[in-house]
N, C-alpha and C positions, 0 to 999 in steps of 0.2 A: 504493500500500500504506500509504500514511499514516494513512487512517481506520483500515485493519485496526488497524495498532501503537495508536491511541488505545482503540480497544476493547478490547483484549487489555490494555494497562497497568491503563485503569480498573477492568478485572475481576479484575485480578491483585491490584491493589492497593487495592481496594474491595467486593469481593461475597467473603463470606464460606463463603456457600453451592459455591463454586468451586471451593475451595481445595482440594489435595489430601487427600484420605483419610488420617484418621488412622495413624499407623504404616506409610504405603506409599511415602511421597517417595526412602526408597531403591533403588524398583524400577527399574530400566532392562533394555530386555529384549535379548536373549541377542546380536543383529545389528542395527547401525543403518545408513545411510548416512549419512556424514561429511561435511556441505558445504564445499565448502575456497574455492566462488568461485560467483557465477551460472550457472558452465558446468563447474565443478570438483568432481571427490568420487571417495570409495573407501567402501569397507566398513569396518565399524569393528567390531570384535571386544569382547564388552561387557565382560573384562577387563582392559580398557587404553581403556573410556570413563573420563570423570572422575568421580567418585563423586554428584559434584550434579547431572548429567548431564539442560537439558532438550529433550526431543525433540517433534517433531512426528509427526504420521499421516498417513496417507493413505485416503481414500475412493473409489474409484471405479470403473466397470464394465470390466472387463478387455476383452472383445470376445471374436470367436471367431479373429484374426489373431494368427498367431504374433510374438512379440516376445521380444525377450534376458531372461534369468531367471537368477536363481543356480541352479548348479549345482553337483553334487561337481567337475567337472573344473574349472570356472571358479574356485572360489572362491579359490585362494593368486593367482589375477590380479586380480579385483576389492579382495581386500585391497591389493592395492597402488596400482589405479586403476578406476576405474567409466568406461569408453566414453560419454560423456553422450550427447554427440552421437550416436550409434547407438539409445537410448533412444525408446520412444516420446514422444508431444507431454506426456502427462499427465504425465509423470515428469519430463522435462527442466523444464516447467515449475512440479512441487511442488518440484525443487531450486531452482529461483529464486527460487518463493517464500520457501520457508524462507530462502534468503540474504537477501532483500530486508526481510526482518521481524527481521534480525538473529537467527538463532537456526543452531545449528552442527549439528545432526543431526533427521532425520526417517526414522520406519518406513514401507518401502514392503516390503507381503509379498511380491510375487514377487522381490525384490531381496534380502531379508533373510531367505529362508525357503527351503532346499534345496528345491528343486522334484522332483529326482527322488532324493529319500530321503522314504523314508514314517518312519522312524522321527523325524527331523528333524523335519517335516511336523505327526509327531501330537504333540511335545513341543509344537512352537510353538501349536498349535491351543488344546491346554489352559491356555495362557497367555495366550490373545487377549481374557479381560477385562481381566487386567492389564494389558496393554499400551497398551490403549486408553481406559481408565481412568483410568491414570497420566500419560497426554500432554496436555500442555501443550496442544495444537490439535488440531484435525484440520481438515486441509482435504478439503473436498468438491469433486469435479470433477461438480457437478451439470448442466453441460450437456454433458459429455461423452458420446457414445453408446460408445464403446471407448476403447483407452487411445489410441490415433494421434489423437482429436480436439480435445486440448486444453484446459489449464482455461479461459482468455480466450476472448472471444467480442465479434465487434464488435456497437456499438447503437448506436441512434439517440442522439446527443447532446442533443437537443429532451427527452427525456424526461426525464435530470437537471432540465431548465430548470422543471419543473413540479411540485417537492417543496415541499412547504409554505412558499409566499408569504402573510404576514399584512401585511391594511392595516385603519383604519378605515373604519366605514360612517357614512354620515350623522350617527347617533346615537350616533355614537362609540366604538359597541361595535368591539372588534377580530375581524375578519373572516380565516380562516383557510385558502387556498385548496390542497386538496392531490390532485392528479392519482390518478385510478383507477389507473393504476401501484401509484404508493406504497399505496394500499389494499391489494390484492394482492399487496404483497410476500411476506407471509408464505407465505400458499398456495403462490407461484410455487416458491418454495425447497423445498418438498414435491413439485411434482405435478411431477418429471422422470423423465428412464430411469433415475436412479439409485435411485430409489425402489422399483422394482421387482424392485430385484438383494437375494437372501434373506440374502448375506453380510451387506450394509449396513445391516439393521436391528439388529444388534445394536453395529454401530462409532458405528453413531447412539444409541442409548440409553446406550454406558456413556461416551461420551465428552463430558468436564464442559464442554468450550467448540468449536463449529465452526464455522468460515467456510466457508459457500455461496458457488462460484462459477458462479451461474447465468447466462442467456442475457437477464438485466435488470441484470447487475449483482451488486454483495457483498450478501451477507444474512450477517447475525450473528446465534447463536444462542448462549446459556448457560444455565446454572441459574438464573438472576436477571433477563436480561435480553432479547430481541432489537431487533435493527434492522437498516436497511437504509441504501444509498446514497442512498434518496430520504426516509428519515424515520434521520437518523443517530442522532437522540437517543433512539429508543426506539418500538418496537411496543408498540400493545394485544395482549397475549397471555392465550388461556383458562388457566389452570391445570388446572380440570377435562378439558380436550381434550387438552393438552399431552402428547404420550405419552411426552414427556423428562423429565417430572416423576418418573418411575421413579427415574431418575441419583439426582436430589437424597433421593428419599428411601432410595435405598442409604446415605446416610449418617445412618441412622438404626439405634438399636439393635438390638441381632438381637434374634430373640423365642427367651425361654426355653423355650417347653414348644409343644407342637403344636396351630396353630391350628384352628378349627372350621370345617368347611364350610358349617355353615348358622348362624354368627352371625349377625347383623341386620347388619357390616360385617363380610366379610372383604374387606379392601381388596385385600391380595396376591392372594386366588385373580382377584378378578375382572381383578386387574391381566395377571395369568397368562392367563388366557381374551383376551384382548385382543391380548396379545404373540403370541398363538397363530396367532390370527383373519389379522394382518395375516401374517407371516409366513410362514402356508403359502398365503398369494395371493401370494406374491413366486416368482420364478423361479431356481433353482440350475444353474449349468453344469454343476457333476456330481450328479445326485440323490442321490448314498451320502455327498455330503455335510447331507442334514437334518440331523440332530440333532448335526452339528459345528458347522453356525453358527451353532445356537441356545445352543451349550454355555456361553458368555460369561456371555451372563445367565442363563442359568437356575445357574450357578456363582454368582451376585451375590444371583440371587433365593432360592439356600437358605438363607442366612444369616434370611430372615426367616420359614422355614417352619419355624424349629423343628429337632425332631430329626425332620421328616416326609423320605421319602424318596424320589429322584425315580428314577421307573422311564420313561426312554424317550420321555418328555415329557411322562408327568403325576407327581403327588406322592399319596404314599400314604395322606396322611389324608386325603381327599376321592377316593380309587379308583374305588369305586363310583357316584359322578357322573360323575369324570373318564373313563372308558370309555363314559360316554352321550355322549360328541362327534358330532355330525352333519356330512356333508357337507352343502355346498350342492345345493339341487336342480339347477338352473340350469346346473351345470358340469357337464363329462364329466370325471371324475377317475381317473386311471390306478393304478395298480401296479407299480412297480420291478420289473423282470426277475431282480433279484440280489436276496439278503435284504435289509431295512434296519431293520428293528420288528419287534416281536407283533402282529397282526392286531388286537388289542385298543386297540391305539394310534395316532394320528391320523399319525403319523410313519412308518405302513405305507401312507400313502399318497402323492399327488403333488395337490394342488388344494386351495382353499378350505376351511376346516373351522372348526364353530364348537363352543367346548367350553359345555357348559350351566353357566351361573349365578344365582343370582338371589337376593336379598334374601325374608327371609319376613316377612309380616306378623307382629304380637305371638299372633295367634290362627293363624297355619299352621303346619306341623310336618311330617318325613317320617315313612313308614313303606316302611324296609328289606325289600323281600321275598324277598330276596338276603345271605347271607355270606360276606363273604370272607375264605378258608382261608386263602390263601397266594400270592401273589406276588412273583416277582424276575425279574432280568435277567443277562446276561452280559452283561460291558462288552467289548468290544473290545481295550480296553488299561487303560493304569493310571486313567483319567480315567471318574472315575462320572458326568460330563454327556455323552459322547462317543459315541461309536455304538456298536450291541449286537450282538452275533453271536446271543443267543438268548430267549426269554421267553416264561412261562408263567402263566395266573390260574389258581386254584383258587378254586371257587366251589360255596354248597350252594345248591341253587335248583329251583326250580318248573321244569319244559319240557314245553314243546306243541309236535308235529308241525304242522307247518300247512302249506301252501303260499300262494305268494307269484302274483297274477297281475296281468295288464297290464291298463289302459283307457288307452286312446286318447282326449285330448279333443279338442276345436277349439283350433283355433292351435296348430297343431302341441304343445301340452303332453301330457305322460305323467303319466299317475297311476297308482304300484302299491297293490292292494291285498291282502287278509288274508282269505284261508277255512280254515275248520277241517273236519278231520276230524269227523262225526256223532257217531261214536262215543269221543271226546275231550274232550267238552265236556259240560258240563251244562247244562240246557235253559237255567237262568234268566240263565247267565252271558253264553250266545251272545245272548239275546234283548237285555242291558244293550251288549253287546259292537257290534251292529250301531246300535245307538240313539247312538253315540256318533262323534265324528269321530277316526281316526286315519290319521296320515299315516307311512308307506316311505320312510327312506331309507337306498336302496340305496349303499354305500360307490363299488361301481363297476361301473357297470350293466350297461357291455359284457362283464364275465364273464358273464353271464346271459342266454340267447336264451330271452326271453319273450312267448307270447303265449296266444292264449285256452285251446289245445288241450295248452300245453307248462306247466304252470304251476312255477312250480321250489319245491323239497322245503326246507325249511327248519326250525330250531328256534326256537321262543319262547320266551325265562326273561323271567320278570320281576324290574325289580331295584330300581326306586323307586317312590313315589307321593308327590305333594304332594297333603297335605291342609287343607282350612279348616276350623275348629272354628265357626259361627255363636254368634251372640248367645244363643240358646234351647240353646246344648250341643250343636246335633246336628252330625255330623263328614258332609263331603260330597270328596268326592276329585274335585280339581282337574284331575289330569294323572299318569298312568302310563306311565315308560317302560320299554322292553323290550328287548334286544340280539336281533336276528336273529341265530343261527349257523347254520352247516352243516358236518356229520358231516365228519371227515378221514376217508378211503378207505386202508386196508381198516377198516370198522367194525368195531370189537372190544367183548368187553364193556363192561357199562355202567363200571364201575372203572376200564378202563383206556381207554373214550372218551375221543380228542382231537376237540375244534372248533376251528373259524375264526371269529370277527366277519366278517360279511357286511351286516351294515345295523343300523340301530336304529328301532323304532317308539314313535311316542310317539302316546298317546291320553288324548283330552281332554272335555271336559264330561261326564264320567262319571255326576257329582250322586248318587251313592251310596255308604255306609259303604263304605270299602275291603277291609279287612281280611278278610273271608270268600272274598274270589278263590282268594287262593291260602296259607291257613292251615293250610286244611283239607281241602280238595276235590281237590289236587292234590299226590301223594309230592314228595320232595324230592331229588333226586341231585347226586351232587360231578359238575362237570362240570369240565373241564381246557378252558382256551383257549389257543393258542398264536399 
């Protein structure tokens, strides 16, 4: 642990980017564990921590194996001692760590978080940027597959031997020799099981400095610096890549007023589309936890959105994009059995999802074919990043009946696509409509037994268009996308119709003025999505 303690002083005491957050150094959160020896601890109650109080974290994959937890019954016994030894491997060994680094307390959630009180549960939850934010470390048990496996991990000793040896060459130039290990290090510290777990991506973004303990060895990572056991003095790291670069610019001013979705930079949203992306390819042990483990930061990230408001997992100046989210084609993406979202939001689902972004040129520009009335959410509890028990869009907008049908291609791929009612359409529109490519995607396909004979009923609103203005003036439409719904059952009047989001279609090489779609040719109704 000697190198860790060199990294963690130099960074303490040299990276300025580090440091704790202004006005936050007196947070300490509400249960710690108390290290009292390598094999010694109890619970610590945070009104009788020290007031300067610094703690460690914990990162790692819990497993599906039962293991010891705080409880209501437990808790007047672990204040007074923690069973180490009954402890799984990862916990016995982040208490060593933390001994071994000199440092008196570290948060392990199932240790320091009522496991069966939910009220408990949802206070802690909405303080899990703070908590993580504000610690000093976090260690990562990056080759642990469950908590019983351990942060350590044995390795080839031969591999230390091969971290950058420099000799001279003939010509005297100094020659630098450093093992494909050490190359790697960085990826290595990325590509485990831990990366995988939906909790972890948010302990990793807000937390300012972490020690990887992977199956090659330490990896250090902070706002200023990385390295490893086989390059101690420091990794080449992308900035642009870095998806930790978020942290460090939490520490930058909030923004006054609310930013725009189609500046030439909106750095935040795209940063947001990003967090999203990887995030719901990660895996949750309970699925009605989405939108709890993203609560951290997206708690962090409204500070820079303004007075914009986050509904469920998008924010409300950019609404009308952010409900063009697409699933991946590629995945079979399910549906929670219990509520967890508005159909409208990518957090009613379970798999991959990407939310639309994109920089415009000085000459493109949208046009809205879509307004939105009205939307909000019901929070669950007091925490407006937290899970929602209800939500609804109100939108004025163009819709077409259409159905939806299958092609089968080779290689086992599916293609859905788009026919309209005869009597729905206007000749010239259908005629632009087929001349152009548009692609189906279906949210989650398996609700929907489709094929040639069965084709499924659905609605088309349109809600955006990017347009390119050319050189010579003329305007030519880039790309329109469109929300698929389908009518909630019992259909009732047009007023008082509810939809569902069932897919989005986006169509592309249009190469004609937009704007006559649907201005004119096509009435406008308040549609309700829930």
């Amino acid at each position: 642990m000697s190198l860790a303690k060199s990294w963690i002083k130099t960074c303490t005491e040299s990276h300025d980017g580090c440091h704790s957050p202004s006005g936050s150094t007196s947070f300490i959160p509400t249960r710690l564990v108390e290290v009292l020896g390598a094999q010694t601890a109890r619970l610590n109650i945070s009104s009788v921590h020290e007031s300067n109080s610094s703690y460690l974290t914990l990162s790692h994959c819990w497993g599906k194996e039962w293991f010891p937890t705080l409880t209501k019954e437990n808790l007047e016994a672990m204040v007074m001692r923690i069973e180490v030894e009954s402890l799984p491997r990862n916990f016995q060994d982040a208490i060593c760590i933390t001994f071994m680094l000199g440092y008196k307390y570290i948060r392990i959630d199932s240790l320091c978080i009522i496991q069966n009180s939910h009220d408990d549960w949802a206070h802690e939850a909405a303080l899990m940027a703070r908590v993580y934010h504000n610690s000093t470390l976090t260690i990562a048990a990056a080759a642990a597959f469950n908590a019983f496996d351990g942060c350590f991990r044995d390795r080839s000793e031969t591999a230390l031997l091969l971290a950058g040896h420099s000799f001279p060459d003939i010509a005297g130039r100094n020659v630098v020799i450093t093992s494909i290990t050490a190359a790697g290090q960085r990826s290595t510290a990325r590509q485990n099981t831990l990366q995988t777990r939906g909790w972890v991506l948010q302990e990793e973004l807000l937390s300012r400095r972490i020690l990887h303990l992977t199956a090659d060895g330490l990896f250090w990572e902070c706002e200023e610096h990385s390295a490893s056991e086989l390059q101690p003095q420091g990794l080449q790291r992308n900035a642009v890549e870095d998806k930790r670069s978020i942290n460090r610019a939490f520490a930058l001013p909030a923004s006054a007023g609310r930013p725009s979705p189609f500046a030439q930079m909106d750095p935040w949203g795209v940063t947001w589309a990003a967090i999203v992306r990887d995030f719901s390819d990660r895996n949750l042990t309970q699925p009605s936890d989405k939108l709890v483990a993203l609560s951290g930061v997206a708690s962090m990230m409204s500070q820079h959105f303004g007075s914009a408001r986050y509904l469920a997992g998008l924010w409300d100046y950019d609404l009308l994009v952010g409900i063009c989210w697409s699933s991946a084609c590629k995945n079979q993406h399910t549906r929670p059995s219990t509520y967890r979202a508005p159909s409208w939001s990518w957090a009613s689902l379970d798999g991959p999802v990407t939310l639309r972004r994109f920089h415009l040129a000085p000459r493109d520009t949208v046009i809205y074919y879509t307004e939105l009335l009205d939307a909000d959410i019901t929070p669950a509890g007091l925490d407006p990043f937290g899970p929602v028990t209800a939500g609804y869009l109100k939108l004025s907008a163009a819709m077409l009946e259409v159905h939806v049908r299958i092609r089968d291609l080779q290689r086992h791929h599916t293609q859905y696509f788009i026919s309209f009612e005869e009597n729905q359409l206007v000749d010239w529109f259908k005629f632009r409509w087929y001349r152009c490519e548009h692609v189906v995607y279906l949210d989650v396909r398996s609700e929907h037994s489709l094929d040639g004979s069965r084709p499924l009923q659905a609605v088309l609103v349109p809600v955006f268009c990017r347009v390119n203005k050319t050189v010579d003036g003329s305007i030519h439409a880039t790309e329109i996308c469109f929300l698929l719904l389908q009518h909630i059952l019992p259909v009732q009047a047009p007023e008082h119709q509810k939809f569902r989001r069932i897919g989005l279609v986006s169509v592309h090489n249009l190469g004609v003025a937009p704007d006559p779609f649907w201005s004119s040719e096509f009435p406008r109704h308040v549609i309700t999505i829930i």
